[in-house]
NUMI-613765 format. One record per residue (C-alpha): y, x, z. Coordinates in pm, whole numbers, plus 32768, in hexadecimal, padded with zeros to 4 digits. Last residue first. Layout:
% NUMI-613765
YXZ...
//
This chain:
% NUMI-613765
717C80537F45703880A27EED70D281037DA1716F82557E5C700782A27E816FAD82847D0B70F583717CD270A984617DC66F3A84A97D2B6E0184427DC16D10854F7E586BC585AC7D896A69853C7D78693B85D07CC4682484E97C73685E84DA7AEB677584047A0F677B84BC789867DE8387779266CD832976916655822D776867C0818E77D06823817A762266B180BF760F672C7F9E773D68907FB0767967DC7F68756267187E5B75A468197DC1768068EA7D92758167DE7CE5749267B37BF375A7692F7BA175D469D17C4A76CA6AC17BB478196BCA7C5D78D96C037D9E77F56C7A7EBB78AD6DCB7F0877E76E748096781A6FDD8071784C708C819F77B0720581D178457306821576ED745F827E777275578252768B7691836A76E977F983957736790C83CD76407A0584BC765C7B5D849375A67C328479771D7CF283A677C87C0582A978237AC382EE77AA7A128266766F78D7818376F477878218766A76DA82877561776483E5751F761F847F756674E583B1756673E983E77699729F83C3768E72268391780B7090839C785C704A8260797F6EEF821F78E76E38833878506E7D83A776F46D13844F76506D88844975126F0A844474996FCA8342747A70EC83A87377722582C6739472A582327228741881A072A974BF803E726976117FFB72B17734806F734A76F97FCE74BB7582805B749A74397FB1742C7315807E73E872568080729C70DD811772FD7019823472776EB68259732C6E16832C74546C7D8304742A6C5682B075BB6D8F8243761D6D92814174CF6C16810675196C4980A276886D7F7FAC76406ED88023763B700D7F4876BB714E804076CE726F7FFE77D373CA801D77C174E580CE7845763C80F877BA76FA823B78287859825F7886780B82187A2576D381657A0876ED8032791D75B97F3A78FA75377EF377AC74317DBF776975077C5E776576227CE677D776F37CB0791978707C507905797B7D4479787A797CD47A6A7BC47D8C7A427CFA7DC47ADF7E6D7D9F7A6F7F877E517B4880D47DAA7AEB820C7E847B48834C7E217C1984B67DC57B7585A47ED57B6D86DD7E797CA287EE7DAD7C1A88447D3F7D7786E57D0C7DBF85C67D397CB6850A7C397BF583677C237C41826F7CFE7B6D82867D2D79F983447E707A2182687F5C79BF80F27EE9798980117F7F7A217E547FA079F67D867FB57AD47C1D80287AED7B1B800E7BC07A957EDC7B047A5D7FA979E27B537FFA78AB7A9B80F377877B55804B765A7CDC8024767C7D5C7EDF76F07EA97E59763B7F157D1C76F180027C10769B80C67B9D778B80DB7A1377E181D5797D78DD81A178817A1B831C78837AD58386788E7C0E84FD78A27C48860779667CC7877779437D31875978D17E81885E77BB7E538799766F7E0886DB771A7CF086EF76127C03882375817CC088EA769F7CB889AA76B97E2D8B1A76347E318B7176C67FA78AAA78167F888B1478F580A58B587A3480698B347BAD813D89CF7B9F811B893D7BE8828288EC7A8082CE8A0F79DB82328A8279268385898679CD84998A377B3A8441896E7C4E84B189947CDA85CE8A8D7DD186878ACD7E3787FE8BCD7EDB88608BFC7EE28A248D227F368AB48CF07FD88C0E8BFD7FF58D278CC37EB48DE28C9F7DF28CC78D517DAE8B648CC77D268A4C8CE97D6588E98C3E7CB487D88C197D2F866D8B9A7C68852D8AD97CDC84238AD47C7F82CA8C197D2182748C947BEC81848DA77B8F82758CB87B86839C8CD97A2183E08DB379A882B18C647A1F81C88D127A74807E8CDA79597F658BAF791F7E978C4478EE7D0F8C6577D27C328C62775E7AC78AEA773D7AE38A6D76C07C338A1677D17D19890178A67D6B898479DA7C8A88297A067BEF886A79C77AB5890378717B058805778E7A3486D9789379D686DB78BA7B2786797A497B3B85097A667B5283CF7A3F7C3682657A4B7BBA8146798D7B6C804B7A517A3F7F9479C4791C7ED77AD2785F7EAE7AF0770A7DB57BCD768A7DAE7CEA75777C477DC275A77BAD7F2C75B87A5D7F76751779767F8E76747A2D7EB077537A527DAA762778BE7DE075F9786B7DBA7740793F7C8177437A907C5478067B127B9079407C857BFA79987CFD7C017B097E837BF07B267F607C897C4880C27CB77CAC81EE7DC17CFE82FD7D5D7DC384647D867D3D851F7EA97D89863B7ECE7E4B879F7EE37DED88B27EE27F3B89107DBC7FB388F57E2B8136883E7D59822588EB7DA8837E88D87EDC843D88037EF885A28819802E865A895C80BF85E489A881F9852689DB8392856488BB83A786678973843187A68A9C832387B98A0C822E869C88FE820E877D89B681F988CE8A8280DB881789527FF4878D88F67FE889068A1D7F3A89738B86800F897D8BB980FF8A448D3D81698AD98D6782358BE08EEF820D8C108EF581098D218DA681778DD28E1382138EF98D5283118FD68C9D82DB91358CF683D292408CD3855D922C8E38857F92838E7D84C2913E8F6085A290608E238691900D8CD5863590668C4B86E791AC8B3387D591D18C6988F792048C2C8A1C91008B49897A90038C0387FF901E8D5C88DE8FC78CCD89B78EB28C2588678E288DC687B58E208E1388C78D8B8D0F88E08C7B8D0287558C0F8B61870D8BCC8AFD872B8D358C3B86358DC08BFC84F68CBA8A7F85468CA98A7385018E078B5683DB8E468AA583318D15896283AA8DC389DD82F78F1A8A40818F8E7088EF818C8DB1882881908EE5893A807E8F6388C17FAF8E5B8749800B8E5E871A7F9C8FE687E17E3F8FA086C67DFD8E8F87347DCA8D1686767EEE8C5386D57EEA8AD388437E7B8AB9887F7ECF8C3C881F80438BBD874780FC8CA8861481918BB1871681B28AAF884682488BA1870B833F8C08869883B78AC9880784058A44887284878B72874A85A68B49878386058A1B88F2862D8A5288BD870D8B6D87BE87EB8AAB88BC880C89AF89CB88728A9E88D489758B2E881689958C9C88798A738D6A884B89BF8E978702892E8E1B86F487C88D9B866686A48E1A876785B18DDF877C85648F6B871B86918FC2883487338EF4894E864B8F7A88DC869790E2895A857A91AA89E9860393188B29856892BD8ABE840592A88AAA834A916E
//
């Protein structure tokens, strides 16, 4: 670096600027100029002149001197040494202003297992009532052989010779910036700190196996296909005696013959013919419980709900029941006998003839589609 360099410029800082603010701004610069990120000739003897001015801003004396002369201290203003500035590779800056390394190797620490999935197929009615089903799920567990030790029984893995059971080796280098650190993770165990020699031959050393299993399965009434339902620790094993995972079950519900579900209330529609409408009648309805005596009355027009309270699906979580909903479906007869044509044709006569017209409601729009 010549003597004319400004050390501020060149980190672009202000005179007075602070010791944090100098840090902050080495920090982005060795990163962006680092030979272990950025390996062009121009980078590496960038990075040479912010080492040189981070080393002389962030000491007080030697700062004092560059502020009253221009020149760095103990050089004349020529280049500085670089015997005793020592970096290491990039995982050394970040354990320098970070507290830890850039890369660490596996650790055996517990972990969880992974959670899985099951879909179960059930009836209206099982939906409706509740249900106990089996369900067959795959899933990894412990070796049943070595327990999950990944060796042969009556032995033990043994401590990685490589990186004497640390998982990670180190490598230092030395250049002409300094002595370079840099650590990765051990190629011999893979992170894991043991090697297996004798592996378990059911699991052939990784210590887990899949396996096909049966649960049995306790499904409250009121379950749709939007809900789901968990099961603690039914899911895959843990990881150095981590909890296993969970088992989430869902559900596809199977259509019925004449309801249809809507949110907690079953849905279903009621045939009537002319007369029925007409006169209104007493008619035995079918619900999920059981039969129930609905009350037609006269003059019904098609589309008219009945609704029966406490007829529906039980909800989740809770005592309340939903609702039946009863939609009246007025019958046009397709073909008449002669006699029924007699006295529909006399029902027409005796009927006033209407010429006034109005607008059609939202719901026989909304039909239209």
């Amino acid at each position: 670096m010549t003597p004319s360099t400004d050390y501020y410029s060149l980190l672009g800082l202000p005179r007075n600027a602070t010791d944090e603010q100098i840090k902050k701004a080495f920090r982005r610069m060795a990163m962006e100029y680092h030979p272990d990120r950025n390996a062009s000739a121009e980078a590496n003897e960038r990075f040479k002149e912010v080492n040189e001015a981070y080393e002389v801003l962030s000491d007080p004396q030697k700062r004092a001197f560059f502020d009253r002369t221009g020149q760095a201290p103990g050089n004349g203003g020529g280049g500085m040494g670089f015997d005793s500035f020592e970096f290491g590779g990039l995982g050394d800056i970040f354990e320098a202003f970070f507290g830890g390394t850039a890369s660490t190797a596996q650790r055996r620490s517990p972990r969880k297992g992974a959670d899985i999935g099951a879909r179960v197929s059930l009836t209206f009615e099982e939906a409706y009532f509740g249900a106990n089903r089996e369900v067959e799920i795959a899933r990894v567990e412990l070796c049943s052989t070595c327990k999950g030790v990944g060796s042969r029984p009556g032995t033990n893995p043994e401590k990685c010779h490589d990186c004497n059971g640390a998982g990670q080796v180190r490598r230092t280098q030395q250049s002409i910036f300094g002595r370079f650190v840099q650590t990765s993770t051990c190629s011999t165990c893979g992170g894991q700190g043991t090697i297996i020699s004798s592996p378990c031959q059911q699991c052939r050393g990784q210590g887990r196996e899949k396996v096909k299993k049966r649960l049995s399965l306790n499904i409250p009434p009121g379950v749709d296909e939007e809900s789901q339902m968990r099961m603690s620790h039914e899911g895959e094993a843990g990881h150095y005696g981590g909890s296993p995972g969970d088992l989430y079950v869902r559900f596809e519900i199977k259509s019925h013959k004449y309801f249809v579900r809507r949110h907690s209330d079953v849905v279903m529609a009621l045939p009537l013919n002319f007369a029925q409408a007409a006169l209104g009648c007493m008619l035995d309805i079918p619900t999920m419980d059981g039969a129930f005596n609905l009350r037609v009355p006269a003059g019904t027009h098609h589309g008219k709900v009945f609704r029966i309270k406490d007829r529906g699906f039980q909800r989740l979580n809770s005592k309340n029941r939903g609702d039946q909903i009863i939609i009246a479906k007025i019958l046009t007869p397709e073909k008449l006998d002669q006699r029924q044509r007699q006295l529909l044709e006399e029902l027409s006569a005796s009927l006033p003839k209407t010429t006034e017209y109005s607008r059609p409601d939202e719901n026989l729009i909304q039909q239209l589609g």
